[in-house]
C-alpha positions as CSV (number, residue, x, y, z in Angstrom):
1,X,61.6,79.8,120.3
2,X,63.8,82.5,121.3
3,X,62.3,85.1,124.0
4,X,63.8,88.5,123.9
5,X,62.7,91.1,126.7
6,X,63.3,95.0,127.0
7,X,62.6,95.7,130.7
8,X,62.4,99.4,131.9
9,X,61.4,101.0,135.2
10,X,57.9,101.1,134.2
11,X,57.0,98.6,131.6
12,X,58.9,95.2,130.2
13,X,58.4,94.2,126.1
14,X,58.6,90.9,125.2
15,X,59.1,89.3,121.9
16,X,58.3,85.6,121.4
17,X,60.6,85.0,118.1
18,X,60.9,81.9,115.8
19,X,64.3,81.9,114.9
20,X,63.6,79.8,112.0
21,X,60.8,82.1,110.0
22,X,61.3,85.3,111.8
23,X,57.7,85.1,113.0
24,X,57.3,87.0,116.2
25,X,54.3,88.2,118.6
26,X,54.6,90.6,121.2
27,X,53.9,91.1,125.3
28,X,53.9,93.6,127.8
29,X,54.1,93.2,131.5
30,X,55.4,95.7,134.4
31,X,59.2,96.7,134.6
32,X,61.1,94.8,136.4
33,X,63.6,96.5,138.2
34,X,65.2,94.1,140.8
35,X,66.1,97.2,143.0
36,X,62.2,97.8,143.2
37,X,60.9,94.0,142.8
38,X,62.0,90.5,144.1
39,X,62.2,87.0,142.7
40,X,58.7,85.9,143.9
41,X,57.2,89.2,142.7
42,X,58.6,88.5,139.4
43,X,57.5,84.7,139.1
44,X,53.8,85.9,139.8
45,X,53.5,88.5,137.9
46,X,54.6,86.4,134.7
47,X,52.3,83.7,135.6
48,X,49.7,86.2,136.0
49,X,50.5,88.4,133.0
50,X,52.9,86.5,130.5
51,X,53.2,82.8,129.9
52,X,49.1,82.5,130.3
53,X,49.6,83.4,126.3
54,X,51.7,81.1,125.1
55,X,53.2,77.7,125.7
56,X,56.3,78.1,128.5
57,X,58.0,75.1,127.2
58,X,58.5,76.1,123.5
59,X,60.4,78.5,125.3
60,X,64.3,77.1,124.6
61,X,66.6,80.7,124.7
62,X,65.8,83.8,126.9
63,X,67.3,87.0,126.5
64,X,66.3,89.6,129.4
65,X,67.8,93.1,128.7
66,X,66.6,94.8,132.3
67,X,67.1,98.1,134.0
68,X,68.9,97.8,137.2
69,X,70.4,94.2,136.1
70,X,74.1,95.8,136.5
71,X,75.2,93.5,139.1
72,X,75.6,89.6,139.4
73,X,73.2,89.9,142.3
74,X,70.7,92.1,140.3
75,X,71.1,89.6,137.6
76,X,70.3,86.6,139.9
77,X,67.4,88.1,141.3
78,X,65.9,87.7,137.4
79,X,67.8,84.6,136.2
80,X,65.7,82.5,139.0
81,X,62.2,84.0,138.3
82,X,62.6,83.3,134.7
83,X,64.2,79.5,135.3
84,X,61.4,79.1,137.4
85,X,58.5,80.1,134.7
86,X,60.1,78.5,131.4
87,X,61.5,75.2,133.2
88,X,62.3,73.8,129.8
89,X,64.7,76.7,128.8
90,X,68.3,75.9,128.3
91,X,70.0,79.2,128.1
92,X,68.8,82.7,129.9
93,X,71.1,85.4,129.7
94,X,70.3,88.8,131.6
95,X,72.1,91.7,130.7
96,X,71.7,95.4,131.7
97,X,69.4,97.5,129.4
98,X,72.0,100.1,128.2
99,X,73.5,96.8,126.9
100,X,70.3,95.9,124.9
101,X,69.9,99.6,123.4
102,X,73.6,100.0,122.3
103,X,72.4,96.5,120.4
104,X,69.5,98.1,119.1
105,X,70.8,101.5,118.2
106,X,74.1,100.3,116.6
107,X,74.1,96.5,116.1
108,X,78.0,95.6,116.0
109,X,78.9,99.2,115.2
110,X,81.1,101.0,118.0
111,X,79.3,104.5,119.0
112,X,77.5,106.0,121.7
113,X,74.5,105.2,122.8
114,X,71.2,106.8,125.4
115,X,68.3,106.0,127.1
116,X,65.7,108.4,127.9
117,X,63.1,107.0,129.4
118,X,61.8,107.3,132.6
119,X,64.9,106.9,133.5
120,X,68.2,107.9,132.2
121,X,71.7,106.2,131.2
122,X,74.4,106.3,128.6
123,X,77.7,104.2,127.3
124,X,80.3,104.3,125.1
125,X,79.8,101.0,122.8
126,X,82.5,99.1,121.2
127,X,80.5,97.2,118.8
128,X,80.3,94.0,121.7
129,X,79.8,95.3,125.1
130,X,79.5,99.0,126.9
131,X,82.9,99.8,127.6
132,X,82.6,103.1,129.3
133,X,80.1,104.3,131.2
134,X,78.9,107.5,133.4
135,X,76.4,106.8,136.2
136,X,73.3,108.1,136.3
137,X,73.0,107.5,139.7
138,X,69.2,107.5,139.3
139,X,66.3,109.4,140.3
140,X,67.5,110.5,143.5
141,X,71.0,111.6,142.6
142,X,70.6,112.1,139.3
143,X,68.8,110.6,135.5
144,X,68.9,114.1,134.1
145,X,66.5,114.6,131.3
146,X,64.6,111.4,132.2
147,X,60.6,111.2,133.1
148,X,61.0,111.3,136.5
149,X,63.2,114.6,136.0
150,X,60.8,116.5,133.7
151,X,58.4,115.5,135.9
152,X,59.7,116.8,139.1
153,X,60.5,119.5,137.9
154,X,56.8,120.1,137.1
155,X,55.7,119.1,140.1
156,X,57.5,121.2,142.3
157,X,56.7,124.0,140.6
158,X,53.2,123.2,140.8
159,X,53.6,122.5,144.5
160,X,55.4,125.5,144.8
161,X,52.7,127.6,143.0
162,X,55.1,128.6,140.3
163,X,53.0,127.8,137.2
164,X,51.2,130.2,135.5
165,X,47.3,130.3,136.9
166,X,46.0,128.5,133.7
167,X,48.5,125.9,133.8
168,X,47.9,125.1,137.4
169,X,44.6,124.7,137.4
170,X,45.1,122.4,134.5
171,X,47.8,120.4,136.1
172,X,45.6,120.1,139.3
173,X,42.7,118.5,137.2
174,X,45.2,116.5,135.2
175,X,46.3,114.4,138.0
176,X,43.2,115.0,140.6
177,X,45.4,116.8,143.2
178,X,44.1,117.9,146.5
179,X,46.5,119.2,148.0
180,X,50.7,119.0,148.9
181,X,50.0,116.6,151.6
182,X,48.4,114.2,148.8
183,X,51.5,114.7,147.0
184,X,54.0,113.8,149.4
185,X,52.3,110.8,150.9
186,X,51.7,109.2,147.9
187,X,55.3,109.9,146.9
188,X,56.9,108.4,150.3
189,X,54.7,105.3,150.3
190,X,54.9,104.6,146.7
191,X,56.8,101.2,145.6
192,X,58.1,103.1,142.7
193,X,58.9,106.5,143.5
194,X,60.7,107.0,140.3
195,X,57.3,105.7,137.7
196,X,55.1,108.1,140.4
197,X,57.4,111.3,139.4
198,X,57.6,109.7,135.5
199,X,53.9,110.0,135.5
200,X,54.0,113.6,135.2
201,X,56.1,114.0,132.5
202,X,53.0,113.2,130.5
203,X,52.2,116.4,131.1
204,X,54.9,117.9,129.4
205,X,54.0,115.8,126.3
206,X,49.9,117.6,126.5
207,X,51.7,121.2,126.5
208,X,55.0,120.9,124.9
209,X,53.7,124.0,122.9
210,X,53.4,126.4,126.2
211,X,57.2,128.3,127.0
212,X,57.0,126.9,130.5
213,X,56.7,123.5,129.2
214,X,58.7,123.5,126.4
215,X,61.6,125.5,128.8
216,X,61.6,122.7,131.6
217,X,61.8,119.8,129.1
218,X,65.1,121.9,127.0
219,X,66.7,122.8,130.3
220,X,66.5,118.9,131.8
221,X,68.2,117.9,128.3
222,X,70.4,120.4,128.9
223,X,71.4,119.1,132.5
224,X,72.0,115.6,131.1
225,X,73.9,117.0,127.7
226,X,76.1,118.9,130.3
227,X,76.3,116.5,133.6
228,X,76.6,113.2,131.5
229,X,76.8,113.2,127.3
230,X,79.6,115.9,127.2
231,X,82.1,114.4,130.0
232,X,82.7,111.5,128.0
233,X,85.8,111.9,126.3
234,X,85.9,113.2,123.0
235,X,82.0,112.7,123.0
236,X,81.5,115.0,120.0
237,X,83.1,113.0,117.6
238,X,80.0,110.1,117.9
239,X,76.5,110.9,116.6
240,X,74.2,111.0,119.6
241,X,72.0,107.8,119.5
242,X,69.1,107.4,121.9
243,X,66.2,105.2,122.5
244,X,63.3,105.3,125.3
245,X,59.5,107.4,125.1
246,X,61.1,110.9,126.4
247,X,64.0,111.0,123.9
248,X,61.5,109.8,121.0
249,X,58.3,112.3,122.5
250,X,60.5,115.5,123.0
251,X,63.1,114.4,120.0
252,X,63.0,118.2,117.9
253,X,63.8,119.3,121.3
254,X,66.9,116.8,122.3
255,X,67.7,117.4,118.7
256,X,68.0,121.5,119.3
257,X,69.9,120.8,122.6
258,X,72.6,117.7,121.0
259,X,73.4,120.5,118.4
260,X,74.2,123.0,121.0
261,X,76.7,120.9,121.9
262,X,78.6,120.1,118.6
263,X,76.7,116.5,118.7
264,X,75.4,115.3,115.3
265,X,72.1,113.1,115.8
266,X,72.0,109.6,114.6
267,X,69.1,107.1,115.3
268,X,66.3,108.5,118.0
269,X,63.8,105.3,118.5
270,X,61.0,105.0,121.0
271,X,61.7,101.4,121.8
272,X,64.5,99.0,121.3
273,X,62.9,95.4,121.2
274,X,61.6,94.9,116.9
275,X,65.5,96.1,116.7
276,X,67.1,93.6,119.3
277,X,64.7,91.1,117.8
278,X,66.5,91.7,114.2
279,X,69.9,91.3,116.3
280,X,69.5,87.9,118.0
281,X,67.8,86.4,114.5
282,X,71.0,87.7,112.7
283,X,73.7,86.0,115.4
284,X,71.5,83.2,116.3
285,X,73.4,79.8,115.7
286,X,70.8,77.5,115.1
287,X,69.5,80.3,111.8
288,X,73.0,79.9,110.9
């Protein structure tokens, strides 16, 4: 059985695929990041959450596509959770998940490829492996148009009192808020910062229809269309392919903004894993 895994910040999808039928039932777990989470965290949490619903050792390939597995040291932090869980497995590969969504979005086609999600990255893809790519330098530094940058943005206006009276008194019911101090303390003790500020995107999504709204969410895709898409070179001559919940939620939006800048839209999906499950059945050697 072939496991195939689409790990973001917030959430991981898993796919439990027979390569010989197709057949294929799907998981969910947390995200693991390995800048947020360690080996040990990872191990329980997939005891706890995971391998409870199936049988570990019918488990022979593994392929993890993970936010924040960019480094051989990320990518370790990963490879011996998952050896330790599915002992039987023979081969686990781990590869970043800009990797997994140029698969998704373009198979072996060259092109460029997104992720909005709650985070944000992009690549040039040669039909194999990213072969260019821009940091995002995440939700500190950067992820423009992401969750966590929609929802900041909303947030400090609201902390800020900057939203119209109606709006703020719905935001403050929304999210049961107190006061700034609330805010802030759960912001700076928070183990993941980035899904805390993501959260409020969801608010975006409930009044897309309001100007405010609709003008934060247009001017974040705007930042990322301007601070990331358009300094690739020659970016306008590839179709703008994305995949994550923001792209996918807000797409007539991204759509309005990718035009504005001379970029045609391809393929906008909310989640890459029934796709990557389609690409490792198609280049798996023992369907072959």
């Amino acid at each position: 059985m072939l496991l195939i895994a689409d790990s973001g910040s917030t959430k991981t999808d898993w796919a439990l695929t027979n390569p010989k039928n197709g057949a294929t039932e799907v998981f969910h777990t947390i995200g693991y990041n390995p800048y947020f989470i360690d080996s040990e965290a990872i191990y329980h949490s997939l005891s706890e959450n995971l391998i409870k619903n199936f049988e570990a050792d019918s488990v022979t390939e593994i392929y993890f596509y993970g936010s924040g597995a960019s480094t051989e040291n990320k990518k370790d932090i990963v490879s011996k959770a998952l050896a330790r869980a599915f002992p039987k497995t023979n081969k686990i590969i781990i590869e970043h998940d800009l990797l997994g969504s140029a698969r998704a979005l373009l198979g072996q086609e060259a092109g460029f490829a997104a992720i909005l999600g709650t985070g944000t990255n992009t690549c040039i893809y040669d039909g194999i492996d990213c072969v260019m790519n821009i940091d995002s330098l995440g939700y500190l530094l950067g992820d423009e148009g992401s969750g966590s940058y929609i929802g900041r943005k909303i947030l400090r206006d609201f902390m800020r009192k900057r939203l119209e009276p109606e709006l703020h008194i719905r935001f403050k019911e929304r999210f049961h808020i107190e006061s700034n101090e609330q805010i802030l303390q759960t912001l700076y003790s928070s183990q993941f910062p980035n899904r805390y500020l993501a959260n409020f995107c969801s608010f975006a999504d409930e009044y897309v229809t309001h100007p405010y709204i609709k003008n934060k969410v247009r001017d974040s895709f705007r930042d990322f269309f301007k601070n990331l898409v358009s300094k690739y070179p020659e970016y306008k001559k590839y179709p703008f392919n994305c995949v994550g919940s923001v792209g996918f939620v807000f797409k007539d939006i991204l759509e309005e903004v990718a035009v504005s800048f001379d970029m045609k839209v391809g393929n906008v999906i909310q989640s890459p894993l029934e796709n990557l499950v389609k690409f490792h059945l198609e280049n798996n050697s023992s369907n072959k």
